[in-house]
C-alpha positions in Angstrom: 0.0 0.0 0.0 1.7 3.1 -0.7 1.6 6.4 1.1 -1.7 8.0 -0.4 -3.7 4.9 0.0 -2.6 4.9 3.7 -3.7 8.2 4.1 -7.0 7.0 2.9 -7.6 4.4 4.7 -6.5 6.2 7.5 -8.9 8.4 7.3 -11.8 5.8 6.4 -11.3 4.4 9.5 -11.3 7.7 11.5 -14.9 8.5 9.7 -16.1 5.5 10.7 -14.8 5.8 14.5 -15.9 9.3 15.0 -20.0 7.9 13.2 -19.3 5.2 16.0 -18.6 7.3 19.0 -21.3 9.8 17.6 -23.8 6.9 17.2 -22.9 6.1 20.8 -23.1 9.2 22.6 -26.8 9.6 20.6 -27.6 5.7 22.6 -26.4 7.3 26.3 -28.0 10.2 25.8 -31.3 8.3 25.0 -30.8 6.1 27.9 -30.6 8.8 30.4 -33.7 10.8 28.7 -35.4 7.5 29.3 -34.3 7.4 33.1 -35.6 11.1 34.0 -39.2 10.4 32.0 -39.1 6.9 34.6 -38.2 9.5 37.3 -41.1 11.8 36.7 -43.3 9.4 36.1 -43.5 8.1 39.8 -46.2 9.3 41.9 -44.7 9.6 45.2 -40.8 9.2 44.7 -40.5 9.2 49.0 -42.9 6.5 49.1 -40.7 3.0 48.9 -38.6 5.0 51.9 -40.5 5.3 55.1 -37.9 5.6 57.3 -37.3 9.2 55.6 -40.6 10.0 55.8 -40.1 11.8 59.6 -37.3 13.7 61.1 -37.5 13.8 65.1 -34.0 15.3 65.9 -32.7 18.3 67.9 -36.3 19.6 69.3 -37.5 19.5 65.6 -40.6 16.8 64.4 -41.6 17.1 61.4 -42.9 14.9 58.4 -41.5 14.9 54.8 -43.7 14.7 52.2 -43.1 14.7 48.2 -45.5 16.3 45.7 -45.8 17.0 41.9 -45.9 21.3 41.9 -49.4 20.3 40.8 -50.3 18.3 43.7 -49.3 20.7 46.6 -51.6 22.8 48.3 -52.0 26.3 46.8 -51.7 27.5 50.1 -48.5 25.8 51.0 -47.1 26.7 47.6 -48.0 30.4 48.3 -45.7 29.9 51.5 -42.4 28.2 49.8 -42.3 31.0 47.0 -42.6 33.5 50.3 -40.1 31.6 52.0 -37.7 31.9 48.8 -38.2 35.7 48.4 -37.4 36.7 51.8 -34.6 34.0 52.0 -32.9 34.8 48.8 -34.1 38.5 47.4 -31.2 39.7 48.6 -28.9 37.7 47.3 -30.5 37.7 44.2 -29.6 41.9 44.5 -26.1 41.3 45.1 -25.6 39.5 42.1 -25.6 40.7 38.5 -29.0 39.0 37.9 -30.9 40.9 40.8 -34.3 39.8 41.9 -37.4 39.0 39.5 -40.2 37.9 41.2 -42.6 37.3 38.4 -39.5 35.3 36.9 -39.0 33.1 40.2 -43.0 32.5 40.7 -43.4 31.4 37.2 -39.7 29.0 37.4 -41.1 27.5 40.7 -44.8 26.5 39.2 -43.7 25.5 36.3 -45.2 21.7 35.4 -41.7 20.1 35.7 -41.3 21.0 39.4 -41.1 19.0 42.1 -41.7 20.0 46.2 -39.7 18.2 48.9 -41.5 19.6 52.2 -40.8 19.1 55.7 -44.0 20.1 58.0 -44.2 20.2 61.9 -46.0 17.1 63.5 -47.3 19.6 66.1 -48.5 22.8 63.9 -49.0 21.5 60.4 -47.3 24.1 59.8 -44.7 23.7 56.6 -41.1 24.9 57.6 -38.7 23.9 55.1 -38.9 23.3 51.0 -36.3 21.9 48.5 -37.9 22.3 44.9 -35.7 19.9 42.4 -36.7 18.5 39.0 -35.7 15.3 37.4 -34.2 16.7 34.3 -31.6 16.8 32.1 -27.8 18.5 32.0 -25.2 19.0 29.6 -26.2 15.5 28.6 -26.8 13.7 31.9 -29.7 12.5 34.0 -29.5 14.9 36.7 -31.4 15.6 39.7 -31.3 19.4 40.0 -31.8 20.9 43.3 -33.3 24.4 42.6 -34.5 25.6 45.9 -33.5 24.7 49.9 -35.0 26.8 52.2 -35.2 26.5 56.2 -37.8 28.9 58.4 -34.8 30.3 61.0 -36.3 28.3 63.9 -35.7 25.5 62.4 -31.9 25.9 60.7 -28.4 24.4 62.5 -30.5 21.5 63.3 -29.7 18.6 60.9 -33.0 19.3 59.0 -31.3 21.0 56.2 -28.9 17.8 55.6 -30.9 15.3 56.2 -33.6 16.7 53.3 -30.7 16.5 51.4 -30.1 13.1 51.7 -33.6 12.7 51.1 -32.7 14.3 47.8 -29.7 12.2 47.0 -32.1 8.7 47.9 -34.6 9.4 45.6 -31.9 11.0 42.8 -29.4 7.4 42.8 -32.2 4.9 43.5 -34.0 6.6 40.0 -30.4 5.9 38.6 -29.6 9.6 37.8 -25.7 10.5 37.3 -25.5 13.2 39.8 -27.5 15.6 42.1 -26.3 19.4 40.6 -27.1 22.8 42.7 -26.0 26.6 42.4 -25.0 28.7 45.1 -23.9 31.8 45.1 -20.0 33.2 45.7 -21.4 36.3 48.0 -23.4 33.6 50.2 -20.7 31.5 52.6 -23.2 30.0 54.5 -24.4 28.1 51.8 -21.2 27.2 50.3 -20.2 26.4 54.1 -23.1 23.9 54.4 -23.2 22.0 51.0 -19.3 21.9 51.0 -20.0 20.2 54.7 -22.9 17.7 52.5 -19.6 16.7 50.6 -20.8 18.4 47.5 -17.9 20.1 45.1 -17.4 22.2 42.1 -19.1 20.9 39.2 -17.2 20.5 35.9 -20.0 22.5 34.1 -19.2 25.5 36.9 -17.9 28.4 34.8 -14.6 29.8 35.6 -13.8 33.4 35.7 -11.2 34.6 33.2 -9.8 38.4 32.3 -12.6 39.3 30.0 -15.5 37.4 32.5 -16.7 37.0 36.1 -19.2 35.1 37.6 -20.5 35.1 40.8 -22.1 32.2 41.5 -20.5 28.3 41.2 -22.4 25.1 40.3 -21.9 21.9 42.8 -22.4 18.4 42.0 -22.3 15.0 44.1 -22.0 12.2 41.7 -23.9 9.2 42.0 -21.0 6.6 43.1 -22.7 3.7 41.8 -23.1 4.5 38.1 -20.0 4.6 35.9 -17.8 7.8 35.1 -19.4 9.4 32.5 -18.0 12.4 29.7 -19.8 15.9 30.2 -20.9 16.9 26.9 -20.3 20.8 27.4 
């Protein structure tokens, strides 16, 4: 075989490698669309876990339950997006986004959304919230944590964690590749506590370079139990 035709088949072989690994990236990513439809298409993902069903720890009772957005109680709805705006509004102004509250009603009742919500045993009283969705991200079956929010009587008291491992149960035994949050740079506390939740800097979390600054970072824990997969970014 002389030098062109070895160029040529060369490059025969690389075409038919790259259609390969194209036709396989298509087949994973079709796979993990069909995991997060599975995912949303459970009733009551807390259900097959009663033992996380209560949290009786540090003074605190209180019973978790797990809703479709369409499912919870307008009224208790009304009191999680209340609970956001006077936990995060200012926040949200410190950053270059600022606060939209039309913008985080309408992202928090959107169809897709899901409530995990703590409630005291003795009030019925709801006192913490973590809306998440079962979604997709940069080409993975993610469950995205968009919201956790604690009433102040109730935070520094392991209820926080614990919903998040409530969150991380019902993420791995649904198969997704990772649980993904965003918190922002100016708010330590948060960084402080999911850093503490072993959660770390995502490899979708933008870096800041000369020309670009961002203020907020992207965590990730990683389902251990599912193999290392490629972020397609």
């Amino acid at each position: 075989m002389d030098e062109r035709q070895l160029k040529k088949s060369r490059s025969k072989n690389k075409g038919k490698e790259r259609r390969a690994a194209q036709k396989a990236e298509r087949a994973r990513i079709a796979a993990a669309q069909l995991l997060v439809k599975q995912a949303n298409s459970i009733p009551e993902p807390l259900s097959k876990f009663p033992i996380f069903h209560k949290y009786e720890r540090n003074g605190l009772s209180c019973r978790l339950i797990c809703k479709r957005v369409k499912d919870v109680d307008p009224d208790m709805l009304e009191w999680a997006i209340d609970l956001c705006k006077r936990t995060m509004q200012p926040m949200y102004e410190k950053s270059t986004q600022g606060w939209h509250e039309n913008e985080k009603r309408e992202e928090m009742t959107e169809d897709a959304a899901w409530y995990l919500i703590a409630v005291d045993t003795v009030t019925e009283k709801p006192v913490a919230f973590s809306h998440f969705r079962f979604d997709m991200d940069y080409g993975h079956e993610v469950l995205y944590c968009y919201e956790l929010h604690l009433e102040v009587e109730c935070r520094n008291k392991g209820l926080g964690k614990f919903m998040m491992q409530v969150l991380e149960l019902m993420a791995f035994s649904n198969q997704m590749h990772k649980v993904v949050l965003t918190v922002f740079k100016h708010n330590p506390d948060g960084m402080a506590f999911f850093t503490k939740c072993r959660y770390e800097i995502d490899e979708t979390s933008p870096e800041d370079t000369y020309e670009e600054t961002f203020d907020y970072n992207i965590l990730s824990k990683l389902n251990k139990m599912k193999p290392t997969q490629k972020t397609s970014l």
